[in-house]
C-alpha positions in Angstrom: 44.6 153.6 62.6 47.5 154.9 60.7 50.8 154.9 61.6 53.4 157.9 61.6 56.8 157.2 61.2 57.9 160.5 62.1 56.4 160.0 66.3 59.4 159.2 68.4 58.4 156.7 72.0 56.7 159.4 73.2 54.5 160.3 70.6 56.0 163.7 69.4 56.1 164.6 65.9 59.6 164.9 64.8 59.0 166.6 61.5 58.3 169.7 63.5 61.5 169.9 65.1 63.7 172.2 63.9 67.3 170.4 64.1 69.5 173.0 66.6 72.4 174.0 64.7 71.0 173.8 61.1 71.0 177.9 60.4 74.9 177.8 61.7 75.9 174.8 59.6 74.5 176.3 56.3 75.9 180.0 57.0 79.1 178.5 57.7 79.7 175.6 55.2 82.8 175.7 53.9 84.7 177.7 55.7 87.9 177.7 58.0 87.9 178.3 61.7 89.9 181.4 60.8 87.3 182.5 58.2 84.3 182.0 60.4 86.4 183.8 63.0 86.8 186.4 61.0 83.2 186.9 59.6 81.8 186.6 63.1 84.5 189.8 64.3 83.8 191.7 61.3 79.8 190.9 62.1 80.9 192.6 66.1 82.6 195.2 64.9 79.8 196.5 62.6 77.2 195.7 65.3 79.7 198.3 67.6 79.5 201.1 65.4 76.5 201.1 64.3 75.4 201.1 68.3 78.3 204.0 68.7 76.6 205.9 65.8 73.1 205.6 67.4 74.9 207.1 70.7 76.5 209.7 69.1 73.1 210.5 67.3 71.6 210.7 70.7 73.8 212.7 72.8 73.7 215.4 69.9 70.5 215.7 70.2 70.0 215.8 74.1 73.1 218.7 73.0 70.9 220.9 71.1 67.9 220.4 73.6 70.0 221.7 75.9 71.2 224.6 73.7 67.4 225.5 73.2 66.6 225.7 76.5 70.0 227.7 77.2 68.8 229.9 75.1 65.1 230.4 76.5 66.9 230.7 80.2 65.3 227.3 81.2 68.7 225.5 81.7 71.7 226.1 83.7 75.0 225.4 83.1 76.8 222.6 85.1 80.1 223.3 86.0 82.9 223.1 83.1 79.4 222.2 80.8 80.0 224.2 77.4 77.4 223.9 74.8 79.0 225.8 72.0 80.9 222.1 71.5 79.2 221.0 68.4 
């Protein structure tokens, strides 16, 4: 019978456990608090305008479905609605 040294008392192999922080510590090696601060608002604030772009994106294009059906007398106009606001 062979023995592993990698079994802890229960009998679980160890060398598939992925240690818990690992990814953080090697992105962030190195740096400040301030520069991992930093990085992490940057990272946010990329993250919020890419989701604002994806909106924008969206609602322009519910716009100009709205315009078409305008058009082919299929949609009403809400009160104060104006779709020649590009």
């Amino acid at each position: 019978m062979s023995y592993n040294n990698n079994l802890d008392m229960f009998g679980r192999d160890l060398s598939l456990k992925k240690p818990l922080f690992s990814d953080y510590v090697a992105r962030f090696k190195g740096m400040s608090w301030a520069d991992i601060n930093f990085l992490i608002e940057d990272e946010e604030e990329e993250k919020e305008a890419k989701r604002k772009q994806a909106d924008r994106i969206e609602l322009c294009k519910i716009h100009e479905e709205r315009k078409q059906l305008y058009a082919q007398g299929l949609y009403e106009l809400e009160e104060g609605e104006d779709l020649d606001y590009p």
